[in-house]
C-alpha positions as CSV (number, residue, x, y, z in Angstrom):
1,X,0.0,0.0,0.0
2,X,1.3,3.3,-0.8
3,X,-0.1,6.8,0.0
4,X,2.1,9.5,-0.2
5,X,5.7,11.0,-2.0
6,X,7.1,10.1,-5.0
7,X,8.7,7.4,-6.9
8,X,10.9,7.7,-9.8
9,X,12.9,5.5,-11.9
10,X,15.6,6.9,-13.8
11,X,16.1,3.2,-15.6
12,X,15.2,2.3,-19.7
13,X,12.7,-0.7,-19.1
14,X,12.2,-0.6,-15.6
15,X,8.4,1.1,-14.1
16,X,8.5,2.7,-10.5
17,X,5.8,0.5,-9.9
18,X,5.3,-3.2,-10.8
19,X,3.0,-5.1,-9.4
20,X,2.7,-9.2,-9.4
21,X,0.9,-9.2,-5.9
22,X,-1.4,-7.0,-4.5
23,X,-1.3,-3.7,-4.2
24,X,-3.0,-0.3,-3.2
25,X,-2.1,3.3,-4.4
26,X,-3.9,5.6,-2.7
27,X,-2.0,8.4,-3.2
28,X,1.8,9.6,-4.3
29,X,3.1,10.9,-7.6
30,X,4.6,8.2,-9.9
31,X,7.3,9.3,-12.3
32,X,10.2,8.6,-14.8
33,X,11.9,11.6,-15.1
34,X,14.7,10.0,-17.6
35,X,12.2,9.1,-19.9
36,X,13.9,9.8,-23.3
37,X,13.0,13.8,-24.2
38,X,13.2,12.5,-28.1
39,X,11.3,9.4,-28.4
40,X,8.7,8.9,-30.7
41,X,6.0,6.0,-31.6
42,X,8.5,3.6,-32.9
43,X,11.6,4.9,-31.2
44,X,12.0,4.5,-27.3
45,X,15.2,7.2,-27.5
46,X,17.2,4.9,-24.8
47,X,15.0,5.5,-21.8
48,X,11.2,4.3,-22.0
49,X,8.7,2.4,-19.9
50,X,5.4,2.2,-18.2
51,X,5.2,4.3,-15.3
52,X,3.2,1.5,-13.8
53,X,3.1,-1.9,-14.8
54,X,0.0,-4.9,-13.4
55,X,0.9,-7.8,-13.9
56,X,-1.5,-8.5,-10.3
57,X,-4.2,-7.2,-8.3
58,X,-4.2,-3.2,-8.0
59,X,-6.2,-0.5,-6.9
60,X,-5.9,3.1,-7.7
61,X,-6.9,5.6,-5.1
62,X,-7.9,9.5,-6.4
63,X,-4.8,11.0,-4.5
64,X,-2.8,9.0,-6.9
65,X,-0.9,10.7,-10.1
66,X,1.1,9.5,-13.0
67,X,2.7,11.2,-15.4
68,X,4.7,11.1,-18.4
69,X,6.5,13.3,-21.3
70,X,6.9,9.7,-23.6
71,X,5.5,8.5,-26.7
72,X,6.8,5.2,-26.8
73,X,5.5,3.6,-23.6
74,X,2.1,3.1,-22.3
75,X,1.9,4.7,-19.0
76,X,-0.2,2.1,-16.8
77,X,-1.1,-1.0,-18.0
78,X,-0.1,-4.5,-18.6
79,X,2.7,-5.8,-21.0
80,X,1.5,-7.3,-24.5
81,X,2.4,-11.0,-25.3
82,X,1.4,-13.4,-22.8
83,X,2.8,-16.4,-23.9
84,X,6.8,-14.5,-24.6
85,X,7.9,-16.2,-21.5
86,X,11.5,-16.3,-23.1
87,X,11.2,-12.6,-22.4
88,X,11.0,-12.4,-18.9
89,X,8.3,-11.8,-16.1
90,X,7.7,-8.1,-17.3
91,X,6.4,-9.0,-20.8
92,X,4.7,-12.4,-20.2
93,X,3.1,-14.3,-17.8
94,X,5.4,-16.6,-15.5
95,X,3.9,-19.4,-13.1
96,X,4.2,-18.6,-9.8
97,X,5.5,-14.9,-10.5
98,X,2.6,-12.9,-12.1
99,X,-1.1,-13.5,-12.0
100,X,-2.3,-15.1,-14.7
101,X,-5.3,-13.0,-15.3
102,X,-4.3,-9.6,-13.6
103,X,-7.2,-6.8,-12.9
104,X,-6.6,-2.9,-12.1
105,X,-9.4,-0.9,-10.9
106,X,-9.0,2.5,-10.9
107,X,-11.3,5.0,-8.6
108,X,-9.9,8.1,-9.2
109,X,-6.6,10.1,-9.9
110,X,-4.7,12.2,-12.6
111,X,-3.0,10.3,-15.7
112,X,-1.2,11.7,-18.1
113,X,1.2,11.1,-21.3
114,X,2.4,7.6,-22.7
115,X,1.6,6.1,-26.4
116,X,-1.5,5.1,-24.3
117,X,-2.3,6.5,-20.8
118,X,-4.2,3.2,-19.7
119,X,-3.7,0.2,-21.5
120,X,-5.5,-3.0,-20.8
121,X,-3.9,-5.9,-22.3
122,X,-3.8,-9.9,-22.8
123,X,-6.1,-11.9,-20.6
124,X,-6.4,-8.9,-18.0
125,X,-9.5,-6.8,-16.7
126,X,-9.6,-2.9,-16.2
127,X,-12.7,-1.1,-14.3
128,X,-12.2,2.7,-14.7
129,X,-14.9,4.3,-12.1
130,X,-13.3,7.6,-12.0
131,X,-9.9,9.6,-12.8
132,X,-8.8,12.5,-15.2
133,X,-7.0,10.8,-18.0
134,X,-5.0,12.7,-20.9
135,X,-3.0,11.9,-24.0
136,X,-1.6,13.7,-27.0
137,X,0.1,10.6,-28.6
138,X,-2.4,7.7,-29.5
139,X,-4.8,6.6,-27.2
140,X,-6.0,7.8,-23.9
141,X,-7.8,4.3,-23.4
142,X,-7.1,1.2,-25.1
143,X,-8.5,-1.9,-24.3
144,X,-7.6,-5.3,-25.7
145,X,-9.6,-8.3,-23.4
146,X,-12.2,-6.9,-20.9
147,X,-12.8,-3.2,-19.7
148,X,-15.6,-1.4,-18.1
149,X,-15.9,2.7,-17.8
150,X,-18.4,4.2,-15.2
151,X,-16.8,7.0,-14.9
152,X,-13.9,9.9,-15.0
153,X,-12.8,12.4,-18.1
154,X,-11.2,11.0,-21.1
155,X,-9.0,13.8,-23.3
156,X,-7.3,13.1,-26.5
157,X,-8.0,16.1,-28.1
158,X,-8.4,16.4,-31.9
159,X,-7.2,13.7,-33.9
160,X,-6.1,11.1,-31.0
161,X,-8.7,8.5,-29.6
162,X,-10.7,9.1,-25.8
163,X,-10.6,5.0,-26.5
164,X,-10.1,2.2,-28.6
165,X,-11.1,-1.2,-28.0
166,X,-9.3,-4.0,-30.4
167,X,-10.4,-7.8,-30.5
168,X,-7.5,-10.1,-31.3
169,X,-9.4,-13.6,-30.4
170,X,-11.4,-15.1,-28.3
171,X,-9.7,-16.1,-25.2
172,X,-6.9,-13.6,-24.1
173,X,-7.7,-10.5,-26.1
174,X,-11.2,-10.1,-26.2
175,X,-12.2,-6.8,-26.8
176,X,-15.2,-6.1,-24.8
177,X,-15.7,-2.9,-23.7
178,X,-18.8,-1.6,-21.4
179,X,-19.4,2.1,-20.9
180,X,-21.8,3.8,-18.8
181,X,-20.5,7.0,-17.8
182,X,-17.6,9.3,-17.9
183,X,-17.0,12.3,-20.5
184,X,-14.9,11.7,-23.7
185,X,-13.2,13.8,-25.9
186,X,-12.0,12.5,-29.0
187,X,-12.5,9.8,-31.5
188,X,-13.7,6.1,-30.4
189,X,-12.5,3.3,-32.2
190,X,-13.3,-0.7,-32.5
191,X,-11.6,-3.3,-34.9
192,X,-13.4,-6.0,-36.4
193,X,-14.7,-8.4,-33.6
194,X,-14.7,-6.2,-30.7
195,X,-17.9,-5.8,-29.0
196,X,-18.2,-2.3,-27.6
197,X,-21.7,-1.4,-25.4
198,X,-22.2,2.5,-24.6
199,X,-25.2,3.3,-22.5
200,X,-23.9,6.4,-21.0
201,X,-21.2,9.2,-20.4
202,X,-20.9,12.1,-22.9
203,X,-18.9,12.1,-26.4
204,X,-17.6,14.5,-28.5
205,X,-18.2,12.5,-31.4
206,X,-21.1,10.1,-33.1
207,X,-20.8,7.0,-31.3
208,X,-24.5,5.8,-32.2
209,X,-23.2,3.2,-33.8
210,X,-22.1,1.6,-30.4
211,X,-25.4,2.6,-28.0
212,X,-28.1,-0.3,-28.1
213,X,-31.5,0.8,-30.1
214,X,-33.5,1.5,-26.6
215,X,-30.5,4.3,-26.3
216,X,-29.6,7.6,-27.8
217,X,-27.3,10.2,-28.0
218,X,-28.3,13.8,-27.9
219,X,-27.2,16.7,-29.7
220,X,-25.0,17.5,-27.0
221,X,-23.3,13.8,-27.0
222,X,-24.7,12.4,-23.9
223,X,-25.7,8.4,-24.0
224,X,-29.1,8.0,-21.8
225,X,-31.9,5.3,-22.4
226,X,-34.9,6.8,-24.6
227,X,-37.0,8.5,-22.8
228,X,-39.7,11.6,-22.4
229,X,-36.3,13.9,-22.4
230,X,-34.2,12.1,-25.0
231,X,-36.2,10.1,-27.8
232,X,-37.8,12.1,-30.6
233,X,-41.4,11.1,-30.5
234,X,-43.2,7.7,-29.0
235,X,-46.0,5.3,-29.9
236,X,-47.7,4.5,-26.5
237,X,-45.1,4.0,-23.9
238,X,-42.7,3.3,-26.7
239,X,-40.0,5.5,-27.0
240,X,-37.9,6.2,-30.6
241,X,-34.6,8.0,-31.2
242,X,-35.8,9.1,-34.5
243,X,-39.4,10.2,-36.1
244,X,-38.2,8.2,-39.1
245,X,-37.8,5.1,-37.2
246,X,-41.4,5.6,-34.9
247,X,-43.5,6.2,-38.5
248,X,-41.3,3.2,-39.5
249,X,-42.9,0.8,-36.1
250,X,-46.4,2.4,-36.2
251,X,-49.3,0.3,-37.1
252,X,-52.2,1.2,-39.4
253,X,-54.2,3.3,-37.2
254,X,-51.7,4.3,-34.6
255,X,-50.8,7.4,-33.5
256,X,-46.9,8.9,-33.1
257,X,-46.7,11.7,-30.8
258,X,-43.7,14.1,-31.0
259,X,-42.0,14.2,-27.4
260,X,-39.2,16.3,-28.5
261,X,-37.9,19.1,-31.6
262,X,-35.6,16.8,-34.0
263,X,-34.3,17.2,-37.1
264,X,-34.9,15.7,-40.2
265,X,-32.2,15.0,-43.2
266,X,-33.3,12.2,-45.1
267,X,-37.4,11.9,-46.7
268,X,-39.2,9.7,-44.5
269,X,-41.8,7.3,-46.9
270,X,-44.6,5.2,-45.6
271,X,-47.2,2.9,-47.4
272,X,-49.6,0.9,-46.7
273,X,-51.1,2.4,-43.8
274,X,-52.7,5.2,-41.8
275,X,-51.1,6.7,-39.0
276,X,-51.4,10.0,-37.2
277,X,-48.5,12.3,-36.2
278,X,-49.3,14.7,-33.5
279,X,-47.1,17.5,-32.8
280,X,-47.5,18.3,-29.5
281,X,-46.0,21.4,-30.1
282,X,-42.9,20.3,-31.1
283,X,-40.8,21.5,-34.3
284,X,-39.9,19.4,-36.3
285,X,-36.9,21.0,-38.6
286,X,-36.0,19.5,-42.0
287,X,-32.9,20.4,-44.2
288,X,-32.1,18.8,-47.5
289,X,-29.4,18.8,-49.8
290,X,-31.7,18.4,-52.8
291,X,-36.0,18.9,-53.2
292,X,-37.5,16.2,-50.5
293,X,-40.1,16.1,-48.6
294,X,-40.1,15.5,-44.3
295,X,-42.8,13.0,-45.1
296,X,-44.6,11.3,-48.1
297,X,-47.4,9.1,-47.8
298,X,-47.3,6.7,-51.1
299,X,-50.0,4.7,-52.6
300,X,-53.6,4.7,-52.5
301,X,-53.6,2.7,-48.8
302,X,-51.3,5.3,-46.8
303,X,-53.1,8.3,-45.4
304,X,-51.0,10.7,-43.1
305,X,-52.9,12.6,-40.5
306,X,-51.2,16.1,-38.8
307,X,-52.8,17.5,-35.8
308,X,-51.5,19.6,-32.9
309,X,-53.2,18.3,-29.7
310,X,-50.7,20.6,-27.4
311,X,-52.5,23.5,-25.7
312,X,-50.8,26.5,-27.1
313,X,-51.2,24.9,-30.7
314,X,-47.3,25.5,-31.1
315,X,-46.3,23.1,-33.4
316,X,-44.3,23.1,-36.7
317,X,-43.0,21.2,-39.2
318,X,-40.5,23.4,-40.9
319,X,-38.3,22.4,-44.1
320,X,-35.8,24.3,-46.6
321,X,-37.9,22.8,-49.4
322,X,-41.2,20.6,-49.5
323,X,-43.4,19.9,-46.9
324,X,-45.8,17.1,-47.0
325,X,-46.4,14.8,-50.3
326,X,-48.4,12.7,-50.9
327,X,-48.0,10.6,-53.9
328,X,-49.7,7.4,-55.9
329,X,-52.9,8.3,-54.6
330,X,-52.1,9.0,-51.1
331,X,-53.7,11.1,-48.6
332,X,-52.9,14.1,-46.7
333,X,-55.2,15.7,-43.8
334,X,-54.1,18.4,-42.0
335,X,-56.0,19.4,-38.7
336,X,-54.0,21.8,-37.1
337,X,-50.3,22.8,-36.7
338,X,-48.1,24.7,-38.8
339,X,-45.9,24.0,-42.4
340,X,-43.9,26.3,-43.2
341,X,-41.5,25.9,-46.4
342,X,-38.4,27.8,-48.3
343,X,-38.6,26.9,-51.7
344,X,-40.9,24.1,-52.2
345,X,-44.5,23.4,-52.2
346,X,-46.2,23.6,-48.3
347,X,-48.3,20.2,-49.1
348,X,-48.3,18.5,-52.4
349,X,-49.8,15.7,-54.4
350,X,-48.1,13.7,-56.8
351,X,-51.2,11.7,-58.5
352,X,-55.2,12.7,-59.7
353,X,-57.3,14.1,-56.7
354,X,-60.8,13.7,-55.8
355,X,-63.6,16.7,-56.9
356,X,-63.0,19.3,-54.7
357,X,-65.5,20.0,-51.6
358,X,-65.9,22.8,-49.5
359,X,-63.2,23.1,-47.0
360,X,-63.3,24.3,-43.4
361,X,-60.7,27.1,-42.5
362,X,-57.2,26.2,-42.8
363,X,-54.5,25.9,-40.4
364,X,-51.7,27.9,-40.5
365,X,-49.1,27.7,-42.8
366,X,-46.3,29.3,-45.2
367,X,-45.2,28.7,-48.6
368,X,-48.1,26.7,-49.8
369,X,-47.6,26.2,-53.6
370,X,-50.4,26.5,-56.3
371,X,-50.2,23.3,-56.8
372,X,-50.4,21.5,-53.4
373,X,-53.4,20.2,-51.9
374,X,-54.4,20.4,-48.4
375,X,-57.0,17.7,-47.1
376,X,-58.7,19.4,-44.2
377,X,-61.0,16.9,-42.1
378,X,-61.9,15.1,-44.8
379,X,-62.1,17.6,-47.7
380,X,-59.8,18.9,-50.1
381,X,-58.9,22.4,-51.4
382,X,-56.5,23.0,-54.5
């Protein structure tokens, strides 16, 4: 157990700190102030190693701090080839010297510098709950077998990686990497194979393609579960991340209520059904690249339904060109809320429409083209 001063080694290849047993840093600065001014990613200079190396049991306490000025050397972690035992205890795993599956939790502390600040390697498990972590090299957190993040601030700037999680087979290098809190910034990476699950903390880039489909990640890069604050709109008690992917799920008949303002970039379609979207004075904000609609009911089944059930009536659907199509013979019924349009046509109908009836009054709306037809309970106006 240590928990106070500091320890520095001054030797290439040797870590102030190497544990085979068990240890316990709770505090104390952990250095290697020899570390080689000029090395680089392929070139340790003379003088580079871990600052802490587990090949054991370890905990990390938050009065703890390691630092580093290398770029060669990882600065805590494990060494990389298990089964190199012609090269000694401090690269690979020796009976009855180092653990043969070694785990480091770390609850708090300040890390800094190495080719990777934390490194997790072969047949080892890492559990980050908290910590301020930094790197300007490669990697801030790099996990090759089995890691879990709750918590703590991951900076790689711009261009480096918060984290990286590699799969190299099955057995000692895993690559499965949990996540439910902490704040990141830079890129997140995952090779081929490597599992990575994100249900929380906050990113500075698009990691959607890691969260589960009951999750989401908000404009401002926070991971939460869908819910009344995060999804877009919902079907019942079913949340979605998107208003594409609830018109997508809901059945002929059903309603989609928007819980939230999104954004729109690509056309949504729909056929073969009617379905209701209520705005619940929400905005819904479209902008295309080319002449799309936000939505277009297609074929002579669909019928899309807009109404406004919100008390102050305050909602929009607002795009840089069209509105609302419909097309093939589909149908279009506005109740209340508000189109407004740039360009393009406020409502339109791509197909022949039934002889016109008397309308009641019409909602509000902007940019409604000669040619578009509104379908207002039930009648039509052109």
């Amino acid at each position: 157990t240590a928990q106070t001063g500091t320890v520095d080694n001054v030797t290439d290849g040797r870590a102030p700190i190497y544990n085979n047993g068990t240890c316990t840093l709770s505090g104390g600065n952990y250095t290697r102030s020899k570390e080689a001014a000029d090395n680089t990613t392929t070139r340790s200079g003379g003088n580079s190693y871990y600052n802490i190396l587990n090949h054991g049991e370890m905990t990390i306490g938050s009065g703890v701090s390691v630092t580093s000025s290398g770029h060669f050397s990882s600065l805590v972690g494990k060494a990389d080839d298990y089964s190199a035992k012609d090269k000694g205890d401090r690269t690979a795993y020796i009976d009855n010297v180092g653990q043969a599956a070694p785990k480091l939790t770390i609850e708090g502390g300040t890390f800094r510098g190495g080719i990777n600040t934390i490194k997790n390697d072969d047949n080892a498990t890492l559990t980050i709950k908290d910590g301020t972590f930094s790197n300007v090299t490669q990697a801030v957190g790099q996990n090759n077998n089995i890691a879990e993040i709750s918590g703590g601030t991951f900076d790689a700037g711009d261009g480096f990686y918060a984290l990286q999680n590699r799969n190299f087979n099955g057995t000692m290098n895993k690559g499965n990497l949990t996540v439910t809190g902490g704040e990141f910034k830079g890129n997140v990476y995952a090779t081929e194979g490597a599992t990575t699950d994100i249900r929380g903390g906050k990113f500075s880039v698009d990691v959607k393609a890691y969260i589960p489909s009951d999750y989401v990640q908000s404009a401002d890069g926070t991971v939460a579960p869908l819910g009344e604050s995060t999804a877009a709109a919902k079907i019942g008690d079913t949340y979605y991340a998107t208003l594409a992917a609830a018109i997508d799920a809901a059945k002929d008949g059903e309603t989609v209520v928007m819980v939230n303002d999104t954004t729109v970039s690509e056309e949504i379609d729909f056929s073969g059904k009617k379905i209701t979207l209520d705005l619940n004075g929400k905005t819904i904000t479209a902008k295309f690249n080319d002449y799309y609609s936000v939505i277009e009911a297609q074929g002579t089944a669909a019928t899309l339904t807009i109404e406004d059930n919100s008390t102050g009536k305050t909602g929009k659907i607002i795009s840089n060109h069209y509105g609302l199509t419909a097309s093939g013979g589909g149908n279009l019924v506005v109740n209340s809320g508000t189109i407004e349009t740039g360009d393009g046509a406020a409502l339109q109908a791509i197909a022949l429409v039934p002889e016109l009836k008397a309308a009641p009054p019409q909602p509000r709306r902007q940019g409604l083209h000669p040619q578009a037809v509104l379908v207002l309970d039930g009648a039509v106006q052109k």
